[in-house]
C-alpha positions in Angstrom: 21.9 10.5 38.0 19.9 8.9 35.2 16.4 9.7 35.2 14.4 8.3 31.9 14.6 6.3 29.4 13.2 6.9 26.1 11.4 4.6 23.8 10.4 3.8 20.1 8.7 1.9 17.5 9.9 3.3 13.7 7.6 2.0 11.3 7.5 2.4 7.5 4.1 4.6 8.2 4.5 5.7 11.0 6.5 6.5 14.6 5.4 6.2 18.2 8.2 7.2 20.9 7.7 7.6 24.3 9.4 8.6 27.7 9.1 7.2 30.9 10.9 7.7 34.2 13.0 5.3 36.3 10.0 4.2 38.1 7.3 3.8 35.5 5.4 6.8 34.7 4.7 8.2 31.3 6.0 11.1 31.0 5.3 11.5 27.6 3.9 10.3 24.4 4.4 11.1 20.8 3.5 10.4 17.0 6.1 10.9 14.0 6.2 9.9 10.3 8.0 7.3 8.8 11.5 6.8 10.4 12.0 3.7 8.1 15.2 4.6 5.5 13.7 2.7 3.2 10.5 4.2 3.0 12.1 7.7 2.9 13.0 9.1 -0.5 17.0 10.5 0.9 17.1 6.8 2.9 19.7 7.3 5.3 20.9 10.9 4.9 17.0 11.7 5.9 16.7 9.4 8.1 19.6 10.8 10.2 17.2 14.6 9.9 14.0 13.0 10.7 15.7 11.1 13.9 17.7 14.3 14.6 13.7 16.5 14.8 12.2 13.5 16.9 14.7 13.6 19.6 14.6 17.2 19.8 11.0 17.8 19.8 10.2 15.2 22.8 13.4 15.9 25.1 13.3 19.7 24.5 9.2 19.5 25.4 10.0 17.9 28.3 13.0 19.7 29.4 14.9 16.9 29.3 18.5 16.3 28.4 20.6 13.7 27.0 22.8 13.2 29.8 19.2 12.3 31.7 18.6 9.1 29.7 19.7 5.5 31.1 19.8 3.2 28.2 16.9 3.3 25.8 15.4 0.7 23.1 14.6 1.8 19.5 13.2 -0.7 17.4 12.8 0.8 13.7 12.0 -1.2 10.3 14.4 -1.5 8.3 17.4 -2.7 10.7 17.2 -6.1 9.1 21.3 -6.9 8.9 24.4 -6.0 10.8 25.4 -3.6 9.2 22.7 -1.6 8.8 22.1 -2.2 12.7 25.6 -0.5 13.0 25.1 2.2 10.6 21.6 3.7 12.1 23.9 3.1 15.9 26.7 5.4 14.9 23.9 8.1 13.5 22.3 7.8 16.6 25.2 8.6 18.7 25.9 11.7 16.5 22.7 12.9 17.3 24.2 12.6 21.1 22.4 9.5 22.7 25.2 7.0 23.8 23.5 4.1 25.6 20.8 2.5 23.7 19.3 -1.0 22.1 18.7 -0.3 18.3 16.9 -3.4 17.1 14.0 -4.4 14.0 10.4 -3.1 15.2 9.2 -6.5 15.4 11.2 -7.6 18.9 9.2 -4.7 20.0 6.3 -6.9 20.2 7.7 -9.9 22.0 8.4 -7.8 24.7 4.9 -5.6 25.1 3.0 -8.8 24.1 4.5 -11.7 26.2 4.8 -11.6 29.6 8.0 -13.4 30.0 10.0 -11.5 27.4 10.8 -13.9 25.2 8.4 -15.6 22.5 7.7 -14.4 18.5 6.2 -11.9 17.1 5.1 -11.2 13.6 4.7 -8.1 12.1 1.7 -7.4 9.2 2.0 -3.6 8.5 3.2 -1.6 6.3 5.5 -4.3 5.7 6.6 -7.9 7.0 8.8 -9.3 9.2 8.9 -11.9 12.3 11.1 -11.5 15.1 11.9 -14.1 18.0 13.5 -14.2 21.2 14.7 -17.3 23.1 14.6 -17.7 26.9 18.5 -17.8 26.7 18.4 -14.0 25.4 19.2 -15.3 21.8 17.0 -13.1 19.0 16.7 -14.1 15.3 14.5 -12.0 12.6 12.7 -13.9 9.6 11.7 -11.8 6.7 11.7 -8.4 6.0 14.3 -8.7 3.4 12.6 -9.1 0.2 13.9 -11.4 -2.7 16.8 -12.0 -0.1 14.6 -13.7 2.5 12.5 -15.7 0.3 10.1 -13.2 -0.4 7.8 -11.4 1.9 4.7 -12.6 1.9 2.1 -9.9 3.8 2.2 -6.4 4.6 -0.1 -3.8 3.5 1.9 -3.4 0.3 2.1 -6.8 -0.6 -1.8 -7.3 0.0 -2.7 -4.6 -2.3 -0.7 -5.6 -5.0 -2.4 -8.9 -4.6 -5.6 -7.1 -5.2 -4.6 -5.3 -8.0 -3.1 -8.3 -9.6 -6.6 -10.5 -8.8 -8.3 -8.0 -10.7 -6.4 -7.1 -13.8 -5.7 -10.9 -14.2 -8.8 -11.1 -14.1 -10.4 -8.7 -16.3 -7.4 -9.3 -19.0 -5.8 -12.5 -18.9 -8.9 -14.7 -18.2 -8.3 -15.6 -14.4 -11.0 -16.6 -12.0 -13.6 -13.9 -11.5 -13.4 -11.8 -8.1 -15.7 -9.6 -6.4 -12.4 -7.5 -5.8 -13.0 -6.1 -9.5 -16.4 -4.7 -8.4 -15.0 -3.3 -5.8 -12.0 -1.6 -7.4 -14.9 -0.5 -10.3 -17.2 1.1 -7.2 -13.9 3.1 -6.0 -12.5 4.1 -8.8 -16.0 5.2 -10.5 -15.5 3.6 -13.6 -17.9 0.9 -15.4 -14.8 -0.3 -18.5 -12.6 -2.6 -17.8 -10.3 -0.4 -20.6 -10.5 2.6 -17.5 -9.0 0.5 -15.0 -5.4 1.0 -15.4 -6.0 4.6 -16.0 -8.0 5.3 -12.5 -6.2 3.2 -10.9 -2.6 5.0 -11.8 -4.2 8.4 -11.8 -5.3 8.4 -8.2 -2.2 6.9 -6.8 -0.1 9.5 -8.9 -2.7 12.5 -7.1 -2.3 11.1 -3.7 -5.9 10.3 -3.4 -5.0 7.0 -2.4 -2.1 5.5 -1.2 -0.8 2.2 -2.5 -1.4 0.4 0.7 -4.7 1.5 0.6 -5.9 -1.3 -1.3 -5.7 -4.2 0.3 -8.5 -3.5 2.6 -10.8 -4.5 -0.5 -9.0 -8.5 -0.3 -10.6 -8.1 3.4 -14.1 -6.9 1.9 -14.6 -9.5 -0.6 -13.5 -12.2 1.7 -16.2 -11.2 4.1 -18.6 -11.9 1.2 -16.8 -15.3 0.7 -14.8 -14.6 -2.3 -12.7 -17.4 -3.0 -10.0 -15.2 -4.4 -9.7 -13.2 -1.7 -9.7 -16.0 0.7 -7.3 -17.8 -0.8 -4.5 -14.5 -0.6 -5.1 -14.5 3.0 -4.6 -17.9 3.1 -1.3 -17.5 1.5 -0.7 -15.0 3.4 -1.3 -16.9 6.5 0.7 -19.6 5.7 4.2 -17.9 4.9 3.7 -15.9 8.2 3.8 -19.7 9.9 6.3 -21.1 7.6 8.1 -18.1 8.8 6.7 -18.6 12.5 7.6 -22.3 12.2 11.4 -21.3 11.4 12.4 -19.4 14.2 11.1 -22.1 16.7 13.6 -24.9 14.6 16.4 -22.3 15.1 15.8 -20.6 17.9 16.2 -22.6 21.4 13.1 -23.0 23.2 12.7 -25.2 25.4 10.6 -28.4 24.9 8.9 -27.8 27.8 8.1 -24.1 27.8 5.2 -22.8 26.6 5.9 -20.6 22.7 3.9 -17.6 22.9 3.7 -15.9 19.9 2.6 -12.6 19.4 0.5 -11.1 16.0 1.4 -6.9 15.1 0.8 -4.8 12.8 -2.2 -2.7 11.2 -3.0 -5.8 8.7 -3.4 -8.2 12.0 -5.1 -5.9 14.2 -7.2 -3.7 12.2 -8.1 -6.7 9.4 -11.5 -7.3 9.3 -11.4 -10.6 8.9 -9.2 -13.3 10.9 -8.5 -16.1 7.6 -4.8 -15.4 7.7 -4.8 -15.4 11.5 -6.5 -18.6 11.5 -4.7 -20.5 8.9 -1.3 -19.4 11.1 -3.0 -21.2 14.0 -3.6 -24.2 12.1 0.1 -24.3 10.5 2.0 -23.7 13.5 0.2 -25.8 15.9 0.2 -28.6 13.1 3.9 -27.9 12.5 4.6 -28.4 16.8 1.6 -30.8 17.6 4.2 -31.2 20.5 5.1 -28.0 22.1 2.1 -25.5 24.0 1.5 -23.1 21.9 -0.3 -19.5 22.5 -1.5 -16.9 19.9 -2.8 -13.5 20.6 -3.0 -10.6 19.0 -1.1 -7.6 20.4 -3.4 -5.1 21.9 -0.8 -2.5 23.3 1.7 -0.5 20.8 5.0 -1.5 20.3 6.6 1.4 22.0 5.5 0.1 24.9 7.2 -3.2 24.5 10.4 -0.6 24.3 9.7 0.9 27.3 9.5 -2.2 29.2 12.5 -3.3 27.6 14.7 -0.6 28.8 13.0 -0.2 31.9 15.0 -3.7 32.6 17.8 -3.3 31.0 18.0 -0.1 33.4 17.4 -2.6 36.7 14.6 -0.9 37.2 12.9 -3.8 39.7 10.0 -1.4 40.8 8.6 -1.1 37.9 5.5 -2.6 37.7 4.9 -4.2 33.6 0.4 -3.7 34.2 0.8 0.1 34.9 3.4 0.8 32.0 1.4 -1.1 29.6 -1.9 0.5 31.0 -0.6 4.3 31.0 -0.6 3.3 26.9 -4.3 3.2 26.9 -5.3 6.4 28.0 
């Protein structure tokens, strides 16, 4: 008899996966590194080793076995087509887990976030992506593709290349003046605009700062009312509802069902200041002035949203979606 299901939410930084059993209860609860193939420097072929340690390490903990799992739900960055949906699935069942959902990290959020199941979410992490799920069970992903999707528009990456670009355009090729320059300056220790490049490469090549890092300085100077800054997250904002926008044309909600969609992702939850949230608000709702519309930012991890998702797919009707959702916040 089946007696747990496993979830987990892959990310490009970082893993969470969790198991629960049949009638709710953590069991357990764990933290990985990156299980995102692109992120990982032997893709695929690493991937497959990292997965492989994961699985091992929490069911061997927990003397659990394989055979003990109902179906389980793994969302992971990076499963952005078909085929690459299939490809992670067949290294999954060689690591000996048969019956599972393997899906992009960002449906992981529609189903911890909204209380009906279905709805959108977007993810602002490490990377970008927007995920969306129709009342009818339908699911379509925006983004997260690159050059192929139109560009991707937020995650921490593409923030702090914004701020590097604001401030070597700046200093060099005569654009507008930004308080991100002071800032870079102030971290970086250096008082010549001629030092810039050289810090700046230096301590990403030593590892004292990873490239994402930066983009926490775009939030800074907007605080101080930098019009640079604000106007990134601006940007920002508005290709996350362009892309919000998109899956409610293609996607079949109903006209008269309330679209609640759902904001993820360090860049949206830890961001310390809400422009780009804002200026999604104002697109989407603008965009469907006739549709109810709900925004919120997600407040419980994805893996949770993986849990509760094979929890049902299991039939598990005793579950109870408060105490799953609250045994993630201790």
């Amino acid at each position: 008899m089946k007696k747990y299901v496993l979830g987990m939410d892959g990310g490009g930084t970082k893993t969470h996966c969790s198991i629960f059993d049949l009638d709710g209860n953590m069991v357990d609860l764990i933290s990985w590194g990156t299980t995102n193939h692109e992120c990982l420097n032997g893709s695929y072929d690493e991937l497959k080793i990292e997965l492989g340690k994961l699985f091992t390490y929490i069911l061997a903990k927990n003397g659990i076995g394989t055979e003990d799992l109902g179906k389980c739900v793994f969302g992971l960055a990076g499963v952005d087509t078909k085929r690459q949906q299939e490809f992670i699935s067949n290294m999954i069942r060689d690591l000996g887990i048969r019956d599972f959902t393997l899906c992009n990290d960002s449906y992981l959020g529609i189903k911890a976030g909204c209380e009906k199941g279905f709805g959108i979410c977007a993810i602002n992490g490490t990377a970008f992506s927007i995920g969306g799920i129709d009342s009818r069970g339908n699911m379509l992903q925006i983004g997260g593709l690159g050059e192929i999707s139109g560009g991707d528009f937020g995650g921490g990456e593409y923030l702090a290349g914004k701020a590097i670009a604001a401030a070597y355009n700046s200093i060099f090729k005569g654009d507008p003046e930004t308080l991100i320059t002071e800032l870079f300056f102030n971290m970086l220790d250096i008082k010549s605009k001629f030092d810039f490049v050289e810090a700046l490469k230096g301590r990403i090549d030593d590892g004292t700062y990873k490239y994402d890092y930066f983009n926490r300085l775009v939030f800074e100077a907007a605080n101080k009312n930098d019009e640079v800054a604000k106007g990134l997250l601006d940007n920002m904002g508005r290709e996350y509802a362009r892309c919000i926008n998109a899956v409610i044309a293609n996607l079949d909600f109903y006209r008269q069902e309330p679209v609640e969609v759902v904001m993820a992702g360090s860049i949206f939850v830890k961001g310390e200041n809400s422009r780009a949230i804002d200026k999604i608000r104002q697109e989407v709702s603008l965009k469907n002035e006739d549709r109810e519309i709900s925004f919120k930012v997600l407040n419980s991890p994805p893996v949770a949203g993986a849990i509760l998702w094979a929890l049902e797919q299991n039939g598990c009707k005793k579950h109870d979606r408060e105490k799953v959702l609250k045994a993630f916040e201790q």
